[in-house]
C-alpha positions, 0 to 999 in steps of 0.5 A: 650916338647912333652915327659918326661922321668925319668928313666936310663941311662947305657952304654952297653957293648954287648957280643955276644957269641955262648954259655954261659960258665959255673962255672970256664969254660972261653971261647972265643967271636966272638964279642963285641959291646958297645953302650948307653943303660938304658931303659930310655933313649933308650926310650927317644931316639926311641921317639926323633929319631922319632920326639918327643921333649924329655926331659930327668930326670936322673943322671949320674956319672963322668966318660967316660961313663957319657961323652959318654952319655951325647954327646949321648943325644945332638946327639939325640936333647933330653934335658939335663937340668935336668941330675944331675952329682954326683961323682962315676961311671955311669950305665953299662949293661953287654948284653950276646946275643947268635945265637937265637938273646935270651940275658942276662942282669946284670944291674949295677944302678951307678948314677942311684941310685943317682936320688932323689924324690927332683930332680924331683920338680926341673923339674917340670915345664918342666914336666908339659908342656910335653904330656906323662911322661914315667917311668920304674924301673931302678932308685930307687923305691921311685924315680919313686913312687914319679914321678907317684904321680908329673905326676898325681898332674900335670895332665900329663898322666903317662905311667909306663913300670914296668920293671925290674920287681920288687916286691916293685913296689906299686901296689896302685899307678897303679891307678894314671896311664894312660898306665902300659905296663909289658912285660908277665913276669912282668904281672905275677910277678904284679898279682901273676896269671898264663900267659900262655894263651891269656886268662890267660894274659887277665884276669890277666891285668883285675886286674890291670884295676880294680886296677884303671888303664886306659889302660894295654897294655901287650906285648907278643913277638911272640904272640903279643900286647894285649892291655886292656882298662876299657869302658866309663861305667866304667864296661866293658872292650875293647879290642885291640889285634896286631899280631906280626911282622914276622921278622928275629931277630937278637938281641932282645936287647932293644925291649921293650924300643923301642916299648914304644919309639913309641908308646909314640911318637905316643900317643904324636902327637895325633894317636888313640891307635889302631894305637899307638900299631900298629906302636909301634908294628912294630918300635920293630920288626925292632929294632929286625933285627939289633944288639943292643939296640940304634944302631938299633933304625931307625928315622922316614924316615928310619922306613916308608921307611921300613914299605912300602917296606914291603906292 
């Protein structure tokens, strides 16, 4: 296997309206959609989609969902050996995206909540074959704790996507991890600094390399990626800085999903950093120019056919 994911799976259920009601006001939708979403397995899949061999750690539930998403991994070649099932309800997303392409999202965990610290020895071995372990914070907090401390135990590389955001994350384990990649709201919240300004974000992610973490890379949306690495000498700090991708957005549903997506493909197969983060940079703007999260993830030869009839 190329990639490990432990994280979430939720179904998406995708309302797109022209405004959001207010307390007590009902009004009507022009459309819905549903589709697999949770930002651990839409990850899994942008890398799958693209290539990688993707091994998948969650937990789903014994409903419809859990069939839906289960079918929806084999579709995707991603290994299921270790989802757990437990009774109860899979993850859901309730997803409200307006004209602008902005959405709202509740989160409901489910069988999410059901992935354990214990579950994660059992698949160690798998993990420790794997190139990347990729997590976020959509499964218990003492689960992905104990996830960052298997992959550095193992000396698999561990990219953290600390999203949602999530004041309980332990900020001391960001030292056993090779990529943290917060969006700049989950900046803010990590380093309680302001963010507002290319500068603000650079100095705010300098903290978390002092933290002990090899490369923060700092998505912007429309401003771009900034990425920050500590130097062989351990005192200074590279710099990598992507302009965004000008595109017309149609949902932005799942962007930062598959932005880690590729680049962990990417990181996988051996490209540089810099042209990790471009590609990666690029794989997001197209997942913007589709409705929702999966649904516009492209495979690699719909995505290359895309980027050079762009040149």
């Amino acid at each position: 296997m190329d990639i490990a994911v432990v994280g979430s799976n939720n179904v998406d259920l995708i309302t797109y309206i022209t405004r959001m009601p207010v307390e007590g006001e009902t009004i009507e939708a022009p459309d819905f959609a549903i589709g697999c979403g949770g930002k651990g397995s839409n990850q899994a899949v942008a890398a799958a989609r693209l290539g990688s061999e993707v091994l998948m750690v969650t937990c789903v539930g014994d409903d419809a969902f859990a069939t839906m998403t289960l079918d929806n991994y084999k579709a995707n070649g991603i290994s299921t050996d270790y989802v757990k099932q437990v009774p109860g309800t899979s993850g859901v997303a309730p997803i409200f995206v307006d004209p602008e392409a902005h959405n709202s999202i509740i989160i409901v965990k489910g069988a999410n909540a059901g992935l354990k610290p214990e579950d994660l020895r059992q698949a160690a071995p798998a993990i420790a074959e794997c190139r990347l372990l990729v997590l976020q914070l959509e499964i218990d907090m003492d689960t992905t704790h104990a996830a960052i401390d298997l992959g550095y135990e193992l000396g698999v590389p561990v990219l953290l996507n600390p999203a949602p955001a999530n004041a309980a994350l332990d900020v001391e384990r960001l030292s056993k991890c090779e990529f943290l990649v917060p969006n700049e709201t989950e900046l803010a919240l990590l380093t309680s600094m302001p963010v507002e300004t290319d500068d603000e974000v650079r100095a705010a992610a300098t903290t978390l390399l002092d933290r002990g973490c090899r490369h923060v890379i700092v998505t912007m949306g429309k401003r771009g990626v900034m990425c920050l690495s500590r130097s062989e000498n351990g005192c200074d700090v590279d710099q990598i800085f992507v302009e965004s991708v000008s595109v017309d957005a149609v949902d932005t549903s799942g962007a930062g999903d598959a932005f880690i997506g590729c680049f962990a493909h990417c990181y996988a197969r051996g490209d540089s950093l810099k042209q990790a983060l471009r590609q990666a940079n690029a794989y997001a703007a197209y997942s913007v120019t589709a409705r929702g999260t999966q649904l516009s993830y492209p495979d690699g030869a719909t995505f290359a056919q895309w980027q050079q009839a762009r040149q």
